[in-house]
N, C-alpha and C positions, 0 to 999 in steps of 0.2 A: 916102319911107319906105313900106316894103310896110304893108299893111293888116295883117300878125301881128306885126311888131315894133312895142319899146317905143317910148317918143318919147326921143327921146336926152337931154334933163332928166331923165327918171325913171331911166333905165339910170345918170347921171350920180349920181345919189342914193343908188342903192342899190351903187354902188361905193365911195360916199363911208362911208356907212356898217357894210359889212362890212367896211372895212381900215382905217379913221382912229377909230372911236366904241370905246374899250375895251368898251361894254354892247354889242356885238354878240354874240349868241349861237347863230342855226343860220338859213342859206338853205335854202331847198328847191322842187322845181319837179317839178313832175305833168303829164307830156305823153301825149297819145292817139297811139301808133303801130299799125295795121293791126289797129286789133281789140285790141290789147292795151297795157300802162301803161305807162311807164318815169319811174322818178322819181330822181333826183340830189339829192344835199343836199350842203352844205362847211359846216362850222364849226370854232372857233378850237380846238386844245387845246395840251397844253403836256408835251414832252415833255424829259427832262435839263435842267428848265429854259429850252429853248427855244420858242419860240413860235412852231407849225406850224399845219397846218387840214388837218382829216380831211375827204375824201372819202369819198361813199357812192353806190352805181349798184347801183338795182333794177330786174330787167327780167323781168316773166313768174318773177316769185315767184326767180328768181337774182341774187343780193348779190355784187358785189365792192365792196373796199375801198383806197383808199388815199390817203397821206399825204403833202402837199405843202408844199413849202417857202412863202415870201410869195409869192416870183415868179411861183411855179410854178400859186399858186394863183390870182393876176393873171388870168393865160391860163386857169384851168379858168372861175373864173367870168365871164370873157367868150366861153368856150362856151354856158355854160346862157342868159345876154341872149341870144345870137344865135340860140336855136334858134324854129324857125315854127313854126305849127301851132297847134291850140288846147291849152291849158295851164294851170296854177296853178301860180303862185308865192307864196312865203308866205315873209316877212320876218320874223325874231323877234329883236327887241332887247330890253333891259332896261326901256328909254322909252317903248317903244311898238313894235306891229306892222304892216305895208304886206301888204294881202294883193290880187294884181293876178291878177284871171282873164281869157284871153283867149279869145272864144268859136269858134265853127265859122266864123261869118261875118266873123269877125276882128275885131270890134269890142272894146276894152279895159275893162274895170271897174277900177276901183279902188278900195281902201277903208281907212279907217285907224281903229287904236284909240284908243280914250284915252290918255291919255300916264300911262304906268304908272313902278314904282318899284321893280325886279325886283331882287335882290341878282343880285350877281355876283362870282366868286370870282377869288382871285389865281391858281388854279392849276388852271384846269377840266379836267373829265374825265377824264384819265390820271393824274392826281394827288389825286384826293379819294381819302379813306381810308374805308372803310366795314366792315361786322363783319364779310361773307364775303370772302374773297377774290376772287371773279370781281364784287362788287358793290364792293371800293377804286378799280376805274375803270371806263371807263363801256365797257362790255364788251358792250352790244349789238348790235353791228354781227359782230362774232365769235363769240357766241352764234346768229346768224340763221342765218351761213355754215354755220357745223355742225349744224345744223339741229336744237340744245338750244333756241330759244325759235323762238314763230313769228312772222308778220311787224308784227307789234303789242309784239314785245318780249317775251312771256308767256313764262315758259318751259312747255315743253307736257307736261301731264299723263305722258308717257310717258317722258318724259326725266329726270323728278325725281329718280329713284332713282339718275340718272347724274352729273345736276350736284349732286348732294351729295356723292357718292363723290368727284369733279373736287377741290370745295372743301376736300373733308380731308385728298386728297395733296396740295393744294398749301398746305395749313398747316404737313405735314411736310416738305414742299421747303423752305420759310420757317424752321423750327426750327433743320435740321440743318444749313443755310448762313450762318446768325445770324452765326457767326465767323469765316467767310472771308473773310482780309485780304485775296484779290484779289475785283475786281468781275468777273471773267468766270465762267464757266459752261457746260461742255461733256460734254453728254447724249447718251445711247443711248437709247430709249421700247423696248424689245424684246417684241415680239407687238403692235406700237403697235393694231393693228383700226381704227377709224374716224378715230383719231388725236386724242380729244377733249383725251384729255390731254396730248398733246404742242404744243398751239396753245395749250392756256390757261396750261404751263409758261411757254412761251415771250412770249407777250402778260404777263402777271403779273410774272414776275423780269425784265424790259426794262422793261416801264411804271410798275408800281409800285416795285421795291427796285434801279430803274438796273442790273442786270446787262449783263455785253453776253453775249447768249446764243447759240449753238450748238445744236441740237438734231436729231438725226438719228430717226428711226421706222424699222424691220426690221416687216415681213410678211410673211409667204410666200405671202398672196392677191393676185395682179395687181388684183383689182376694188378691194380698198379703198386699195391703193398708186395706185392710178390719182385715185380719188375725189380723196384727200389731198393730192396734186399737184395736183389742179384748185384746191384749198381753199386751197391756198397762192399760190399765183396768183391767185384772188379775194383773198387777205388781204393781197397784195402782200411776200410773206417769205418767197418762194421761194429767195432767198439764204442766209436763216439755219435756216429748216426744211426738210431735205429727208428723203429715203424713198426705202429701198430696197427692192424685191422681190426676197427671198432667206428662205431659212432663219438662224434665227439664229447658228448654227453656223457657216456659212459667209461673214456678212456683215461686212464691213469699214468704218466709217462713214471718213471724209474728216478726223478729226483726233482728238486723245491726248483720251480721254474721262473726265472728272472725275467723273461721276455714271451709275449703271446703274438705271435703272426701270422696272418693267414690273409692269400694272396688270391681273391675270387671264390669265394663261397658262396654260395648261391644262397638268395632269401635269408630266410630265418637262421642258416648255416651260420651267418656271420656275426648273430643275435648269439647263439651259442658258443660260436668262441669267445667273443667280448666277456660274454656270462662266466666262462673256464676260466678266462684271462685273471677275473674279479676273484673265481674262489681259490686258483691256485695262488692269489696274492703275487701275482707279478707286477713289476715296479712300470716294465713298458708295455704297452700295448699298440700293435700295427698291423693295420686290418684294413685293406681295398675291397671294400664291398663288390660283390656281382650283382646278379640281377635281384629286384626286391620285392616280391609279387603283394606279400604280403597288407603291407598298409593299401597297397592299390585297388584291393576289396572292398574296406569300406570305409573309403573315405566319403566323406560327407561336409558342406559346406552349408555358409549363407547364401543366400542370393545373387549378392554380386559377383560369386564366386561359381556358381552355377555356369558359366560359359569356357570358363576353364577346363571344365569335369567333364563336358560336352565331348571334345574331342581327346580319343583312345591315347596320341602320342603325347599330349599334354599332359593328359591326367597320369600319363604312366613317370610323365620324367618330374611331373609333382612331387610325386610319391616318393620318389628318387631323393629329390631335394628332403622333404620333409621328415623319409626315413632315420636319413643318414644324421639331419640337424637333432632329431629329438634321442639319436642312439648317444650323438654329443651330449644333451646337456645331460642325460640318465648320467653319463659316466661321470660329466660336474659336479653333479649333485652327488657322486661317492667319492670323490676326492681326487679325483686326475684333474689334470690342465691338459688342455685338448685342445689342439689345431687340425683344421681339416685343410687340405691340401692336393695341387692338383701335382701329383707323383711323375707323371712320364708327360711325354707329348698323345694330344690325340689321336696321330698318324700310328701308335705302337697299339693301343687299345682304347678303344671308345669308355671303357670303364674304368676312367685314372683317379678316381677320386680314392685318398685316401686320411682315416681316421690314425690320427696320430696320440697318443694317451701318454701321461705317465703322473703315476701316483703319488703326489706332492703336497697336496693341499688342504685344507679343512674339509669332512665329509659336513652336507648338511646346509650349507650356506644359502641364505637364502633367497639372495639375487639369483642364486641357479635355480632354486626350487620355483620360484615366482614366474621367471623366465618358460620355463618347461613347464608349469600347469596351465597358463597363459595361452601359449602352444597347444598342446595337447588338445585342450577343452574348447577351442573357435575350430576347430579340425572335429570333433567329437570321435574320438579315437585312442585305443588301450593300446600303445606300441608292445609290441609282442614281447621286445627285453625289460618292461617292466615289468611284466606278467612273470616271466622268469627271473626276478630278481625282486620279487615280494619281498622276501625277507628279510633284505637288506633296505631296499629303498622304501616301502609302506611305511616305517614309524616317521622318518623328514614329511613325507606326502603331507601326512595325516596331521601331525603336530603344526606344519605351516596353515592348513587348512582349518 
């Protein structure tokens, strides 16, 4: 036996106890490579009801993760026994802890707790239920990857106003799918940026509510399409989440997409996804507009409206209002039923409004169409998603007029 391996009783011990003892709850192992850390952990979690064990590999502050069968995880954790060098391992059962550090000069410690009385649940990690949504499972390890918490877990001061935004789309992702009799789920994220929320769509409706999910992200930045592809490959979901670098306009995800969302797109950005939303015939559509420059150009009023237009921050959050109402009734007028909604608190992003769709209704009706040219024509103004949706909305315009 080399002087940095275990003694093969001990190795013998703590295999007995991470696959036969229900109370086993998390291995993990701190090794010195060149100057710098690398630490591994496996423990049990429970996904579709089945009973897997999540890997974790930290190296120089970068996280991958991933998810192994019994077998599979057989063989990872007779990687981390086998590896040399000095190290700490730390055993955590329900009964008690083994914590084994082994030093420079190879010499072994060993140490054990009290024999302790830890609950232990039927359904760990990916299965508890908690108030927010990225806290119903245990969402650490994909919080790290995207770099919303840091390597302690915290979510970091800078992030907060991002993982709160995260938490509220995905309360409305939860709402508007409440009734879908099939368990799949096939998304477009369009202007997806760093892709926070297309990972915790995808982690959350698979882990928590069993969907089988789909999820494609559109960028038109090569840097953060790149990022996001690494992050998926760290997260091991390179399969189900992927990313295209394109314009939204132009991009084609890999299958018939049931849901369009896009979480601050900027201006007319948001006009174009609503537009993808229409032709790829998706049933939901969820969309928090960002800034809206657009209508803000030229608008134009009557007179008594003339004092509103006067000043820059009014005229800009007019614009705002009016955008977002008339990109509503466009979507009326093609057959969604549409609520606008104020999504997060204003303390998380001054830009919480969000357009809520889903495709139910008669296209064509004319209380919408009446409604919306009404609008439109006291404003004197071509909202830019009508412009792009001639082809579909011009024959209602034209026939009510």
């Amino acid at each position: 036996m080399s002087r940095t391996e275990l003694p093969k009783k001990l190795e013998a011990e703590i295999r007995q106890r991470v696959f036969d003892e229900k109370e086993f709850l998390k291995i993990t192992q701190v090794s010195r490579r060149g100057g710098g850390t690398f630490k591994i952990s496996l423990r049990p979690i429970v996904i579709k009801g089945e009973r897997r064990f999540q890997g974790e590999m930290v190296e120089n502050g970068h996280t991958q993760v991933k998810n192994f069968s019994c077998k599979a995880a057989e063989n990872g954790l007779a990687e981390i026994l086998s590896q040399t060098g000095s190290r700490d391992l730390h055993l955590i059962t329900a009964s008690g802890d083994l914590h084994i550090r082994v030093t420079k000069k190879g010499k072994i410690l060993e140490s054990r707790s009290a024999e302790m009385s830890r609950a232990v649940e039927d359904k760990p990690a990916h299965d508890r239920v908690k108030k927010q949504p990225l806290t119903s499972f245990d969402s650490s390890s994909l919080l790290r990857v995207l770099g919303i918490a840091s390597a302690d877990g915290k979510i970091k001061a800078s992030k907060r106003g991002k993982y709160d935004q995260v938490n509220e789309f995905l309360r409305v992702i939860e709402a508007v799918t409440a009734d879908k009799p099939e368990k799949t789920l096939n998304i477009v994220d369009c202007g997806c940026g760093k892709a926070y929320l297309t990972f915790a769509t995808w982690f959350y409706m698979t882990r928590v509510h069993e969907f089988d999910v789909q999820i494609c992200g559109i960028d038109r930045r090569a840097d953060v399409i790149e990022s996001a592809q690494r992050m998926a490959a760290d997260l091991d979901v390179s399969e189900q989440v992927t990313f295209i670098h394109g314009d939204i306009e132009s991009s084609e995800p890999a299958f018939n997409a049931d849901m369009m969302m896009s979480l601050h797109a900027c201006d007319t950005a948001t006009d174009e996804a609503l537009a993808r939303g229409m032709e790829w015939k998706c049933r939901y559509l969820l969309c928090s507009p960002c800034c809206q420059h657009e209508l803000h150009k030229g608008l134009k009023a009557s007179n008594e409206m003339k004092a509103v237009l006067r000043h820059g921050i009014l005229r800009e959050r007019l614009a705002d209002l009016l955008t977002d109402t008339l990109r509503a009734q466009i979507l009326r007028i093609l057959g969604f039923r549409v609520n606008i909604i104020e999504f997060v608190s204003s303390e998380a992003t001054s830009r919480n409004i969000m357009i809520k769709a889903e495709f139910c209704v008669k296209c064509g009706q004319n209380g919408a169409i009446s409604d919306y040219l009404e609008l439109r024509d006291y404003w004197k103004v071509t909202p830019w998603l009508e412009s792009r949706m001639s082809a579909l909305i011009d024959k209602y315009l034209k026939n009510f007029e």
